[in-house]
Backbone as a ProteinNet text record, in pm:
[ID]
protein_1_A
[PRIMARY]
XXXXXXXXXXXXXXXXXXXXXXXXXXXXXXXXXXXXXXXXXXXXXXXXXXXXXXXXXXXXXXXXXXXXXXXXXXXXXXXXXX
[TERTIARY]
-1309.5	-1297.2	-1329.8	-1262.3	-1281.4	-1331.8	-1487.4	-1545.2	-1479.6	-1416.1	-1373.2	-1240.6	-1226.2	-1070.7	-1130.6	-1092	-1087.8	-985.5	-946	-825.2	-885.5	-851.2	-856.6	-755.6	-814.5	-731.8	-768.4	-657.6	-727	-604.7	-628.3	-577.2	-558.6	-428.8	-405.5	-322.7	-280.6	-138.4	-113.4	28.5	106.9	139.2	148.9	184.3	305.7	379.2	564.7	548.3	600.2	610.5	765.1	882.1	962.1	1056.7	1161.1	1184.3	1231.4	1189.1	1255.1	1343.5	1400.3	1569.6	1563.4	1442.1	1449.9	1395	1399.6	1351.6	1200.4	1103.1	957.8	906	801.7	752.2	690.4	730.2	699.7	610.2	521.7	473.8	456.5	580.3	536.8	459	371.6	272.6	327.3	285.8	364.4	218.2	180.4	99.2	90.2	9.9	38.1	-87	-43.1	-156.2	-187.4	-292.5	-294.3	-368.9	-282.9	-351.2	-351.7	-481.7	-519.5	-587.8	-539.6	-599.2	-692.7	-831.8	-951.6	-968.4	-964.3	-1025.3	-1133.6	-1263.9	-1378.2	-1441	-1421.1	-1465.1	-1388.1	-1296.8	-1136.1	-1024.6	-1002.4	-851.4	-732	-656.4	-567.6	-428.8	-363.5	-223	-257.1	-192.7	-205.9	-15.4	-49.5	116.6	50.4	154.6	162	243	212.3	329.1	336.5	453.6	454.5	408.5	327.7	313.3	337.5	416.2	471.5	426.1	470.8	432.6	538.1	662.2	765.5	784	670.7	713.3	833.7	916.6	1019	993.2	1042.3	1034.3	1021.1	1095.7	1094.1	1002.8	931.1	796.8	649.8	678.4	596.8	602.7	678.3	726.5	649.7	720	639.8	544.9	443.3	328.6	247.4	296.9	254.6	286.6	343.3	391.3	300.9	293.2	213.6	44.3	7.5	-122.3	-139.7	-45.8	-41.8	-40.8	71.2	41.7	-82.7	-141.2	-266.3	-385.7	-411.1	-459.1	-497.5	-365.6	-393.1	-377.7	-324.9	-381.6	-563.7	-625.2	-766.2	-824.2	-749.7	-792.3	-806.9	-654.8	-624.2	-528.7	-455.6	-307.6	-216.4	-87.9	-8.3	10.6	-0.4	116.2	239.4	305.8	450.4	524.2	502.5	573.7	516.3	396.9	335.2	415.9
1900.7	1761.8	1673.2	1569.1	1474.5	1358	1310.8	1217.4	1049.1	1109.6	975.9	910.2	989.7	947.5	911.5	785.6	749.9	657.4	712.9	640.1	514.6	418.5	299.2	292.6	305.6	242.8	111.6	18	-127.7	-185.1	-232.2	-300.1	-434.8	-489.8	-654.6	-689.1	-828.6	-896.1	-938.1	-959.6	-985.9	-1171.6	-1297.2	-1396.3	-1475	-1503.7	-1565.3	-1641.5	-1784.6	-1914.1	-1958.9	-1972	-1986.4	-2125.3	-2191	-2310.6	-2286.4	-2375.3	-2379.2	-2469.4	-2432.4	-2535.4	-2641.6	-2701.5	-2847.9	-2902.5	-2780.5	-2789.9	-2784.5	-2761.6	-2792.3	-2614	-2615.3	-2499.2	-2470.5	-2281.3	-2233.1	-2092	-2074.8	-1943.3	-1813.5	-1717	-1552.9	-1457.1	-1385.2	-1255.6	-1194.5	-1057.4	-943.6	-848.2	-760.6	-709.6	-588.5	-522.1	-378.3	-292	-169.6	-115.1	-92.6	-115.8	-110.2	-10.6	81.4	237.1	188.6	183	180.2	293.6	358.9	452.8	407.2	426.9	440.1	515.2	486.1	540.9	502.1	590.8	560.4	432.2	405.4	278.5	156.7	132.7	55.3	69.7	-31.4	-8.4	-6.5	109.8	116	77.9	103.9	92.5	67.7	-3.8	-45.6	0.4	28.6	57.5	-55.2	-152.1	-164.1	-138.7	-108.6	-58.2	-127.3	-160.4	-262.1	-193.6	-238.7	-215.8	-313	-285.8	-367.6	-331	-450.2	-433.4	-270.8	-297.8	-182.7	-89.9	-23.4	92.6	188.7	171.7	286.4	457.9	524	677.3	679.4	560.5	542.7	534.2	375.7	368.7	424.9	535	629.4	735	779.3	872.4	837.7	729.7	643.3	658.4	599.9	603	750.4	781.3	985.7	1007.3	992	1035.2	955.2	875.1	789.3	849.9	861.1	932.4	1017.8	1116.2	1257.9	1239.9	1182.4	1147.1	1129.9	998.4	961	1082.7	1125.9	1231.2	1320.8	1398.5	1482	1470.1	1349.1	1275.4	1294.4	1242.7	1230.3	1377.9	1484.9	1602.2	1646.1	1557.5	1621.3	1636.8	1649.3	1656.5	1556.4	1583.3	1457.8	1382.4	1204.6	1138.3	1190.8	1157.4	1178.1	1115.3	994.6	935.2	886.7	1005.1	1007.3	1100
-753.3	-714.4	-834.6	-852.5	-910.3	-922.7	-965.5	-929.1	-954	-1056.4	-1160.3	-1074.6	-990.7	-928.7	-763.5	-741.6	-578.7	-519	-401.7	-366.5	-242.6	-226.7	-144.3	-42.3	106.7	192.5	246.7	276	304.3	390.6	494	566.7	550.4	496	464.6	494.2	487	495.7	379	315.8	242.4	322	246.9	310.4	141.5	253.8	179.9	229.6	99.7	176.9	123.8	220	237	290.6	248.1	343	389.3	542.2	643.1	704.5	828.2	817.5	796.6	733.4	727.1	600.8	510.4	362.3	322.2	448.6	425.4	418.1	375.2	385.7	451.8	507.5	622.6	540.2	635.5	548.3	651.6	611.5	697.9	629.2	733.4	702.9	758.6	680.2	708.9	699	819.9	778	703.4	638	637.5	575.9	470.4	419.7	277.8	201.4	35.3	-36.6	-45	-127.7	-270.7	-346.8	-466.3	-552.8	-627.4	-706.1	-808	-815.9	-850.7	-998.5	-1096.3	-1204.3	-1252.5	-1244.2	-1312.8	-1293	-1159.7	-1100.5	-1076.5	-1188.7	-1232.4	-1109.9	-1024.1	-1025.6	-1108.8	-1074.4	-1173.4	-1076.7	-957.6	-930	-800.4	-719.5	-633.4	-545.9	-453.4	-338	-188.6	-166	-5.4	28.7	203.1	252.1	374.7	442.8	581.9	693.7	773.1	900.2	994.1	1053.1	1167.6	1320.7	1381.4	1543.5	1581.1	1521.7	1603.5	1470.9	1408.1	1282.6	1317	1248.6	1282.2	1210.1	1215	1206.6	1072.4	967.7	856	795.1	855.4	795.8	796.6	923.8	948.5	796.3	773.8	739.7	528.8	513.3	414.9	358.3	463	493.7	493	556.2	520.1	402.1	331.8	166.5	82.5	138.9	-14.1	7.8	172.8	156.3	88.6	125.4	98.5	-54.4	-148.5	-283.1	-337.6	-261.2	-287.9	-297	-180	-177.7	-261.9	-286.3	-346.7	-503.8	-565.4	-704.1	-705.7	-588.5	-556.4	-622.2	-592.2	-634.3	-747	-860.7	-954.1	-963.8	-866.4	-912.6	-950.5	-1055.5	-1121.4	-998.7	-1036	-920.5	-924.6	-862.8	-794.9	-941.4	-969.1	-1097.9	-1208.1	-1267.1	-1390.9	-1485
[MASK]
++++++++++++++++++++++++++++++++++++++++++++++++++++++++++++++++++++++++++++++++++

């Protein structure tokens, strides 16, 4: 195991401010989740990913991969795109 390496799960929203049909600004949140990889105390990379009221099979699916990435980086092993 690797002390120097820790991964972050965090529950946030993402917020877009956008105009709306009448030219003024409107602002949407989107909620979701923020895996950050941990070096030696440092964040180093940060992934969100959407979570929605109706997740489809997709974003399930996502979401399992980037843990699982995360994860097992946590151990030692290469990221996926190092």
């Amino acid at each position: 195991m690797n002390d120097q390496r820790q991964v972050l799960v965090r529950a946030e929203s993402r917020r877009v401010v956008v105009s709306d049909v009448d030219g003024g600004p409107e602002t949407l949140t989107y909620p979701g989740v923020t895996l950050t990889r941990v070096i030696a105390g440092i964040p180093d990379e940060g992934l969100w990913l959407p979570m929605g009221e109706r997740p489809s099979e997709g974003d399930d699916e996502a979401l399992i991969d980037a843990l699982r990435a995360a994860f097992l980086w946590r151990i030692g092993h290469p990221y996926p795109h190092e």
